[in-house]
C-alpha positions in Angstrom: 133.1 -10.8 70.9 135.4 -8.3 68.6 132.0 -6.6 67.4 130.8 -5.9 70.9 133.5 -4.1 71.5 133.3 -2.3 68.3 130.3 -1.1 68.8 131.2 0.1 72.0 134.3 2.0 70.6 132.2 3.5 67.9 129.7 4.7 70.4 132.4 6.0 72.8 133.7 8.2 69.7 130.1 9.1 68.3 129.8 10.6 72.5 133.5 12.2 72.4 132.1 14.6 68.8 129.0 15.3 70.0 130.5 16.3 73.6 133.2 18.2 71.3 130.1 20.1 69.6 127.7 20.5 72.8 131.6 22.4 74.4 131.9 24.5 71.2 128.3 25.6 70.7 128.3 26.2 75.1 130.9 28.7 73.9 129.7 30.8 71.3 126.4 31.4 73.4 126.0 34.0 75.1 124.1 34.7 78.4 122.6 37.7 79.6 122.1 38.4 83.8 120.5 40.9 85.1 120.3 42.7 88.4 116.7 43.9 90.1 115.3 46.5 87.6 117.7 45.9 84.4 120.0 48.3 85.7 122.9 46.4 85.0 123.4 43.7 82.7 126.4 40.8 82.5 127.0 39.1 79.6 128.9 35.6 79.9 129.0 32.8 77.4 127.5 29.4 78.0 131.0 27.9 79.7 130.7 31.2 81.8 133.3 33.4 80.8 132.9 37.0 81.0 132.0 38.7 77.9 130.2 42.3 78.5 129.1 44.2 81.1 126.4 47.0 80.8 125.9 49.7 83.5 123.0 51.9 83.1 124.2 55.5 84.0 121.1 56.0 86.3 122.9 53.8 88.9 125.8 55.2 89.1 126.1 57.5 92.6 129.3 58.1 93.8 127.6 58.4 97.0 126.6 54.8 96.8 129.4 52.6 95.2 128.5 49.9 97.6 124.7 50.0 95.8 126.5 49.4 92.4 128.5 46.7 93.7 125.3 45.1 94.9 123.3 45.8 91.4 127.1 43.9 89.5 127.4 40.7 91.9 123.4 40.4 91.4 123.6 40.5 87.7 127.0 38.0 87.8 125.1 35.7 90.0 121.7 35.6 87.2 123.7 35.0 84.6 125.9 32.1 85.9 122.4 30.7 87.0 121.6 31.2 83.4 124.3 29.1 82.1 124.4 26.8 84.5 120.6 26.0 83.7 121.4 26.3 79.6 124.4 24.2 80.3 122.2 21.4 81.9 119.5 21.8 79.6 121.5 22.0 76.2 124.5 19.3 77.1 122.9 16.8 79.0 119.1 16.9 78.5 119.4 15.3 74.7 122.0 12.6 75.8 120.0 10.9 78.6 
């Protein structure tokens, strides 16, 4: 009985490192979203915190701030898509 149980703690702690490693290599990636025509670009690393953002200066009207706002949450919204997918793909895919 002891070496059931041993096996099952050694596997339980062989899980813990390699969720330890999939956590630290989710946060050194990074993740670039994009809104419709490239215009702007977010960059967020694979646990999804923000890391960059790039605004081309062609979109930028002062006339049209709401437009801008639009092009932002678009490029958020890819990029969180992005790592949710990565995460999914990276973390879990290997394990199962």
């Amino acid at each position: 009985m002891g070496s059931g149980f041993s096996k099952m703690k050694k596997k339980q702690k062989a899980m813990q490192a390699q969720m330890a490693e999939i956590q630290k290599d989710m946060e050194n990636k990074e993740i670039v979203g994009t809104s419709e025509g490239e215009l702007v670009k977010v960059t967020l690393t694979g646990t999804k915190s923000f890391k960059n953002i790039d605004i081309d200066p062609s979109c930028v009207d002062p006339e049209d701030i709401e437009g801008l706002q639009d092009l932002i949450g678009s490029a958020f919204k890819n990029a969180e898509k992005q790592a949710d997918e990565t995460m999914g793909m990276d973390s879990m895919g290997p394990m199962f």
